[in-house]
C-alpha positions as a printed Julia matrix, in Angstrom:
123×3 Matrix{Float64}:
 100.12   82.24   97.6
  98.28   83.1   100.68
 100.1    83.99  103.91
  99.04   83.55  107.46
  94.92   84.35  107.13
  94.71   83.74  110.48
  96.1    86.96  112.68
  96.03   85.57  116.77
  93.46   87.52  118.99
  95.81   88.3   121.23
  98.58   89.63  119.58
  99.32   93.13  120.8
 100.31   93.9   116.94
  97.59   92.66  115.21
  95.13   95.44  113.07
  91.62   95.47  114.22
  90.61   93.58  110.54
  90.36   90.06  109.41
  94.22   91.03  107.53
  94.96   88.43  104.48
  98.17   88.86  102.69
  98.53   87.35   99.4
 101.73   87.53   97.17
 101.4    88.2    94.08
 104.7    86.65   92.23
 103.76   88.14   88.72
 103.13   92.02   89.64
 106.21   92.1    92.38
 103.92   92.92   95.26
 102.24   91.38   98.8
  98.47   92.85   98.84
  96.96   93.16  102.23
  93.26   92.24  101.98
  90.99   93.66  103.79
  87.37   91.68  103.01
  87.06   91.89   99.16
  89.34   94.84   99.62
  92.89   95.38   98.55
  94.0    97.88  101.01
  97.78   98.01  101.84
 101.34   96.58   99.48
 104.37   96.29   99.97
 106.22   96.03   96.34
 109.42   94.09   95.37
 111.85   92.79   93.13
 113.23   89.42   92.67
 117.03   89.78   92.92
 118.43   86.01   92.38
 117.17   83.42   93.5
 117.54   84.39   97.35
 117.02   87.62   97.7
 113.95   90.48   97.26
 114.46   93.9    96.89
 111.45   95.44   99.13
 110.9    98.94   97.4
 107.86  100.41   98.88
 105.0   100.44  101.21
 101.96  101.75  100.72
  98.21  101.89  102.26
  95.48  103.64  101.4
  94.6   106.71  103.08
  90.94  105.78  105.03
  93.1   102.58  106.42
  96.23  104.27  107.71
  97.76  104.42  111.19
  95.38  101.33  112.56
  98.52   98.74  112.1
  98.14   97.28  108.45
 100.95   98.26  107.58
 103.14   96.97  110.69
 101.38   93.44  110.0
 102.02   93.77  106.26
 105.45   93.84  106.58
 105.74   91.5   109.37
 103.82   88.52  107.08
 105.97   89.42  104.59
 109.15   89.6   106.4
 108.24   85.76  107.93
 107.48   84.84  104.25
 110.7    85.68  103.2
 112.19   84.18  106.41
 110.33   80.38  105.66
 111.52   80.53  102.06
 115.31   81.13  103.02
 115.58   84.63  101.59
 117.36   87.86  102.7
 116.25   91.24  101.82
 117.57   94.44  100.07
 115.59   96.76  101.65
 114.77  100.58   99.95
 111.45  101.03  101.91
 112.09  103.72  104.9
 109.02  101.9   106.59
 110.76   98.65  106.49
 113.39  100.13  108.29
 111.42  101.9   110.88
 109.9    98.22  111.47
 113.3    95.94  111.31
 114.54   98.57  114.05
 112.06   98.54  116.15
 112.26   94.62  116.06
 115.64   93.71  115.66
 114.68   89.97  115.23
 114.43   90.23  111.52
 117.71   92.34  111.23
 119.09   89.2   110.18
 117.19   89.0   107.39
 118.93   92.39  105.83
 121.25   91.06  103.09
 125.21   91.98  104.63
 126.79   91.97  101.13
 122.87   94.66   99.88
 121.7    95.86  102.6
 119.97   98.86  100.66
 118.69  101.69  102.91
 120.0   101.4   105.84
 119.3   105.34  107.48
 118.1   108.38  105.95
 116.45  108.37  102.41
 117.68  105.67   99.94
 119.14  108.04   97.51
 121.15  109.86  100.02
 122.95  107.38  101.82
């Protein structure tokens, strides 16, 4: 399944890269694609039939702080939006994100939320 290929010019978020996301139902994971280049995921389980556990994010080092992995989890977040889902979320980047746009705080499972401050583990 391929998400969004298209990123808007003008969108003030948007990484300086032609950014495709592609979910990948089989490994638990959205890939960011960068070219022929998988260089960003965000991993997950399937918990039910409407709800994902987002576990972590990751992006590889030469790609990092240039906004792949605000627009990774903002494609997936949508995704899981348009297919009715809420989230359990473990991923302290995740959080960062949801807080600093509190329009997809409604997508944070009430009854899971997951990490909701400090380290998962802790909490």
């Amino acid at each position: 399944m391929t998400l969004n290929e298209g990123t808007p010019i003008d969108d003030p978020h948007a990484p300086a890269f032609d950014l495709q996301v592609v979910n990948d139902e089989t490994l638990g994971i959205y890939d960011a694609i960068v070219g022929d280049r998988v260089v960003a995921g965000l991993t997950y389980n399937v918990a039910g039939d409407h709800r994902l556990e987002l576990l972590a994010t990751s992006v590889l080092p030469e790609f990092r702080k240039q906004g792949i992995a605000t627009e990774l989890i903002r494609r997936v977040l949508d995704d899981v939006r348009v297919q009715g889902k809420t989230i359990t979320n473990m991923c302290a980047i995740v959080r960062t994100f949801i807080k600093h746009n509190p329009e997809y705080a409604d997508l944070v499972d009430p009854e899971h939320p997951g990490a909701t401050q400090g380290h998962p583990h802790l909490s």
